[in-house]
C-alpha positions as CSV (number, residue, x, y, z in Angstrom):
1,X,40.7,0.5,37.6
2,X,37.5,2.0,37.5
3,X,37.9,3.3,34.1
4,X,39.1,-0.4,33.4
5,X,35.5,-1.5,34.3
6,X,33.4,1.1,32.8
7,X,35.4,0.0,29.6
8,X,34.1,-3.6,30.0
9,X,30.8,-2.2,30.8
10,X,30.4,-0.9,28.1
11,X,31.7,-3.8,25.8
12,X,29.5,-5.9,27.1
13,X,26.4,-4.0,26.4
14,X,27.1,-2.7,22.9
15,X,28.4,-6.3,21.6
16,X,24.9,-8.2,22.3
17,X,23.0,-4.9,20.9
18,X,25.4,-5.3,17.7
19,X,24.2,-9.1,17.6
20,X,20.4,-7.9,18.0
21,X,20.9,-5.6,15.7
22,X,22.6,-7.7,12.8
23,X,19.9,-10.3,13.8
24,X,17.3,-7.4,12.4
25,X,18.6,-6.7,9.6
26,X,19.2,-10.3,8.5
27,X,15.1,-11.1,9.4
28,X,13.8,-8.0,7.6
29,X,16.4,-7.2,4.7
30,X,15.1,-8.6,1.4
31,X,16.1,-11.4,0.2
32,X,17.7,-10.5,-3.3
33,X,17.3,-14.3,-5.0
34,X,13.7,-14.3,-3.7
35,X,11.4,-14.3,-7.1
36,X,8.8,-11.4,-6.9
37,X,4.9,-12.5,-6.6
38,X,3.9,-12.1,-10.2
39,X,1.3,-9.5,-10.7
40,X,-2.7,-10.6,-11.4
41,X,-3.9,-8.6,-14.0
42,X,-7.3,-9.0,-15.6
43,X,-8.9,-8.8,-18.7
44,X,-11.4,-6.1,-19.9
45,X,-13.8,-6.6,-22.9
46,X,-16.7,-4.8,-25.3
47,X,-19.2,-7.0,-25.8
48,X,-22.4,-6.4,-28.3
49,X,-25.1,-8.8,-27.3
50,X,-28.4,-10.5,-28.7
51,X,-30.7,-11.9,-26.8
52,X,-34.1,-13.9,-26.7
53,X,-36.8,-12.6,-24.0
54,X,-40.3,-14.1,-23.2
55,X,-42.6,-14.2,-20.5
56,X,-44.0,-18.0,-20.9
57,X,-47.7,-18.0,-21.4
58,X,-48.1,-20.2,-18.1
59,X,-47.4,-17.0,-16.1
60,X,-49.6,-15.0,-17.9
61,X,-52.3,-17.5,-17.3
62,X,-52.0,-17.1,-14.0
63,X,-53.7,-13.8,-14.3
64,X,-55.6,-14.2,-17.2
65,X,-58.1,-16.4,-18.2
66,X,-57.6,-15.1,-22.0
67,X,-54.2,-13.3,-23.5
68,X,-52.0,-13.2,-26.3
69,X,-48.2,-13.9,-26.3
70,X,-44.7,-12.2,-26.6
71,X,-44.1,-14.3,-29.8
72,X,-47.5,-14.6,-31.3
73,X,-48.6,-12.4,-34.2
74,X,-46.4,-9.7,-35.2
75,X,-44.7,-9.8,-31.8
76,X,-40.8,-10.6,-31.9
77,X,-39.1,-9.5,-28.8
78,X,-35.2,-9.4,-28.9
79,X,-32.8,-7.5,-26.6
80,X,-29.7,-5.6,-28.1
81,X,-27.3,-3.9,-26.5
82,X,-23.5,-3.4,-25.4
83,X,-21.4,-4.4,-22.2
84,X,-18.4,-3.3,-20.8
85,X,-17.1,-5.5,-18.2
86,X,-13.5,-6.5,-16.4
87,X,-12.8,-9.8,-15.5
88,X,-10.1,-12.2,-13.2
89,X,-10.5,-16.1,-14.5
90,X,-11.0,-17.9,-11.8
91,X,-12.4,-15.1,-9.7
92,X,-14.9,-12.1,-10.7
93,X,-16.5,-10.6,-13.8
94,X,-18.2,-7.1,-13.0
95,X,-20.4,-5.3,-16.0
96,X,-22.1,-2.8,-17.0
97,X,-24.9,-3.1,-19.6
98,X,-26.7,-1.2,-22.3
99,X,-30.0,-2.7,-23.3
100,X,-32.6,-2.0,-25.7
101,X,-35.7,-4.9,-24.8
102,X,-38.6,-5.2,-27.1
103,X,-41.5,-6.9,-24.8
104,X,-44.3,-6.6,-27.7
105,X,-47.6,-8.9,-27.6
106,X,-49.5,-9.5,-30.1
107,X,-52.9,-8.3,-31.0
108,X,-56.1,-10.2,-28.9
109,X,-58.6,-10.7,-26.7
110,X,-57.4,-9.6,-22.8
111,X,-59.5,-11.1,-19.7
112,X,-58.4,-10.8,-16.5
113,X,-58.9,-14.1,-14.7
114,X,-62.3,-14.4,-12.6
115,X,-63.9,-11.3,-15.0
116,X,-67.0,-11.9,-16.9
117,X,-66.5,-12.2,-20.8
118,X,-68.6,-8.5,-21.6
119,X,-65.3,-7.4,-19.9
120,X,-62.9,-8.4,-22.0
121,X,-60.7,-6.1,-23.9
122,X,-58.9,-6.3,-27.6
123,X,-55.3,-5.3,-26.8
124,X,-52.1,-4.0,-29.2
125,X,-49.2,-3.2,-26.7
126,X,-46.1,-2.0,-28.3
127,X,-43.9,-1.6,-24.6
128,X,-40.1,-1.7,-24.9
129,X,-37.4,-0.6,-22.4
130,X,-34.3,0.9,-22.7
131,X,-32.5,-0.8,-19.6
132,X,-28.9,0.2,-17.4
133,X,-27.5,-2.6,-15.6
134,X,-24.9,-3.5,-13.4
135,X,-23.4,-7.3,-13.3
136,X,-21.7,-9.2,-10.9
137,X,-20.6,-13.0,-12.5
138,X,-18.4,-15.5,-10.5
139,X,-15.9,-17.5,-13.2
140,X,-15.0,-21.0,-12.2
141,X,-12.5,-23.1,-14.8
142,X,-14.2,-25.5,-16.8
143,X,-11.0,-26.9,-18.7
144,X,-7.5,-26.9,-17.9
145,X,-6.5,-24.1,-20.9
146,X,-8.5,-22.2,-18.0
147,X,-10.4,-21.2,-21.6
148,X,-13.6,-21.8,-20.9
149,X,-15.3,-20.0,-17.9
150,X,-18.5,-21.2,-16.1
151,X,-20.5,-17.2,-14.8
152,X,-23.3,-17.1,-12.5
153,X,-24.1,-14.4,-10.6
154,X,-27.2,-11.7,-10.6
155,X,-27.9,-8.0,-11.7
156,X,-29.3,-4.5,-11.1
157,X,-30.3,-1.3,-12.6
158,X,-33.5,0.8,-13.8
159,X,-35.3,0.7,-17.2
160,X,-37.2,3.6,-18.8
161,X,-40.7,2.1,-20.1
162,X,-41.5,3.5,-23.9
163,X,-44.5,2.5,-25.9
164,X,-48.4,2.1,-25.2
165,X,-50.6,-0.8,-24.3
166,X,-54.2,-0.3,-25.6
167,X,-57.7,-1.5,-25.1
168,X,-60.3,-1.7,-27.3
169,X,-63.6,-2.1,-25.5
170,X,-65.5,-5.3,-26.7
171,X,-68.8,-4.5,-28.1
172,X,-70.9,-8.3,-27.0
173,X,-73.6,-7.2,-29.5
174,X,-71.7,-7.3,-32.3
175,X,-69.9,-11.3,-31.7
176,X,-71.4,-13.5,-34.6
177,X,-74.5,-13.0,-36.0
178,X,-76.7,-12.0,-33.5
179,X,-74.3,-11.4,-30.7
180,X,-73.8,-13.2,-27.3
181,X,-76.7,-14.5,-25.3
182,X,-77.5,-12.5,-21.8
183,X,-75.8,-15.7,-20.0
184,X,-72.8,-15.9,-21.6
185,X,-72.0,-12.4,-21.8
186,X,-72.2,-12.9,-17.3
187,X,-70.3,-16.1,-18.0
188,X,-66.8,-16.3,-16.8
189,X,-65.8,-18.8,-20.0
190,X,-62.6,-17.2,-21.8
191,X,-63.8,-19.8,-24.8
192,X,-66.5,-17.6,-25.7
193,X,-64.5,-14.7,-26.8
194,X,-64.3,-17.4,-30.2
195,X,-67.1,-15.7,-31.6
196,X,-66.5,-12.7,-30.8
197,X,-66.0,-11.6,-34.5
198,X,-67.5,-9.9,-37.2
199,X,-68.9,-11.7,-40.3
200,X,-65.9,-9.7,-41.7
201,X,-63.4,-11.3,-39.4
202,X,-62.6,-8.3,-37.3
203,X,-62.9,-8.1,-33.7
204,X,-66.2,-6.9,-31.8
205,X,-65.1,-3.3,-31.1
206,X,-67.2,-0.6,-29.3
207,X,-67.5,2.2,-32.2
208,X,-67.8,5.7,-31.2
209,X,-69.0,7.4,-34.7
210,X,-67.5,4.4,-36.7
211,X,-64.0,4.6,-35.1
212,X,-63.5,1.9,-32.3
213,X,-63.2,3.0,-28.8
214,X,-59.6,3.0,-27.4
215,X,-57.8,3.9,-24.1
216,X,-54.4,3.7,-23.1
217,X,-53.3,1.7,-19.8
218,X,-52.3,4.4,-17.3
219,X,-50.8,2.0,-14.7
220,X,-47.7,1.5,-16.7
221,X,-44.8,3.2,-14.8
222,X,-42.3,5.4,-17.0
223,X,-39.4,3.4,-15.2
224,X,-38.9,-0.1,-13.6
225,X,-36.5,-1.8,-11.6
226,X,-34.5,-4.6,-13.3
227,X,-33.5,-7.4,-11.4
228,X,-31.8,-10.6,-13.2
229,X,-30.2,-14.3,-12.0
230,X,-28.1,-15.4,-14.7
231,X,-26.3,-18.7,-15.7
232,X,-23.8,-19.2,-18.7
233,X,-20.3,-19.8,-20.1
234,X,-17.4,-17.4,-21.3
235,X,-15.1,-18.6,-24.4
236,X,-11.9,-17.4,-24.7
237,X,-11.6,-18.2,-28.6
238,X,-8.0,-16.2,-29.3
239,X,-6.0,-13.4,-27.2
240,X,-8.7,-10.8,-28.2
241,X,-11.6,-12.7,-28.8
242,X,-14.0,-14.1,-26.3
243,X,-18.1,-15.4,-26.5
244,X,-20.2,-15.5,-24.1
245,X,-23.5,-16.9,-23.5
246,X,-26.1,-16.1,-20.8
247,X,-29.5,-17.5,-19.7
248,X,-31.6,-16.9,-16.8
249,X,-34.7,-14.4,-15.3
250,X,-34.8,-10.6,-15.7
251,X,-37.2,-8.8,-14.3
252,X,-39.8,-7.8,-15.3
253,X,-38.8,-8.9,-19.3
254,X,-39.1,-12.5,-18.6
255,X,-36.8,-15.3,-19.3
256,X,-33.6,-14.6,-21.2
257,X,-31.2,-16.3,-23.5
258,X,-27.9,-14.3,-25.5
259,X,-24.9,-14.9,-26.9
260,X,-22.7,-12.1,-27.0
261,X,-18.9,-11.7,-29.1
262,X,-16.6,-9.1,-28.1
263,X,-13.0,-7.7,-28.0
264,X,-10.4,-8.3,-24.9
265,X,-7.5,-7.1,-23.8
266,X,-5.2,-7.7,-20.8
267,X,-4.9,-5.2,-17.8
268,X,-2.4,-2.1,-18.3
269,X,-1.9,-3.2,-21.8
């Protein structure tokens, strides 16, 4: 009898703990007519790039009381370069940037706002930078081929600073034909820099033995930070070909507009 009921016993406890058990294996064993999650892969791309840079005059101005500008003269100031970059539509673009930035003015009269004109300086600056940068744009759909790509988003990275800016000293004697008066060379008045010209045309330099007096700005540092806000559009145009285009700030180059073209492929292709 008692072996009768430690039988039963044990029926009853290894029956539910079968149950449990099959009640497991049916919660966690896959489900074999479940369809997978498909896998997100992105899009990487090569991208040579063009792009327009300018500081606008109206910043300048608010500085200088006489300059010259970034497309005036002989300046033209265009940024070339190359980017790398991966990219999720609908998500993230991350880059990474090679540019070469031409920031050129062209050749004047330099007075810094509140000086008096017998300060003034003729200035040639040739600067450039040669600029690494790291990207990060968001990518919102903009048509329902999920073709076109709106980016915004910002950037980093460090520029090494190449060229000279110089200043020739201005020689007040020599503007016009007899030079400027006492007053005006005291005077505050940018316009007055107008005649300060030879009767050949060229501009009022300080000679030093016949060879006008130059220095170099030393306050220039050899590298900058670059810091960018950016707003623009990605075109897929076929499976391997994509545009982009790119406006915004960058600091300290100014106001930026490109157009890039470059070659895409898929993620673990």
């Amino acid at each position: 009898m008692a072996r009768c009921s430690a039988v039963l016993l044990s029926l009853s406890l290894l029956v539910p703990a079968a149950a449990f058990a099959q009640d497991e294996a049916e919660v966690y064993a896959p489900d074999v007519n479940e369809t997978p999650a498909p896998r997100v892969r992105g899009f990487y791309a090569v991208s040579p790039n063009l792009t327009y840079v300018n500081i606008p005059n109206f910043v300048l101005d608010a500085f200088f009381s006489s300059h010259t500008g970034m497309w005036e003269g002989d300046a033209v100031n265009l940024s070339y370069g190359l980017n790398w970059s991966y990219s999720r539509p609908d998500a993230y673009e991350i880059s990474a940037a090679v540019q070469q930035t031409s920031m050129a003015t062209g050749d004047g009269y330099w007075l810094q706002k509140g000086d008096r004109v017998e300060q003034a300086d003729w200035s040639t600056n040739n600067l450039s930078t040669l600029s690494l940068e790291t990207q990060f744009h968001w990518l919102k759909g903009m048509s329902g081929d999920g073709r076109t790509q709106l980016a915004y988003g910002f950037g980093l990275g460090v520029a090494k600073v190449s060229g000279q800016f110089k200043k020739y000293d201005l020689d007040v004697g020599r503007c016009g034909a007899v030079g400027l008066l006492p007053e005006d060379r005291l005077s505050t008045d940018a316009g007055l820099l107008d005649k300060c010209y030879t009767a050949t045309g060229d501009p009022a330099f300080v000679l030093d033995n016949g060879i006008p007096k130059v220095a170099v700005e030393d306050k220039i540092p050899p590298f900058v930070p670059i810091l960018s806000a950016s707003i623009g559009l990605r075109q897929t145009i076929s499976e391997n070909a994509v545009l982009g285009l790119d406006m915004g700030i960058r600091a300290p180059q100014g106001l930026f507009v490109g157009v890039s073209a470059g070659y895409q492929w898929r993620q673990g292709e």
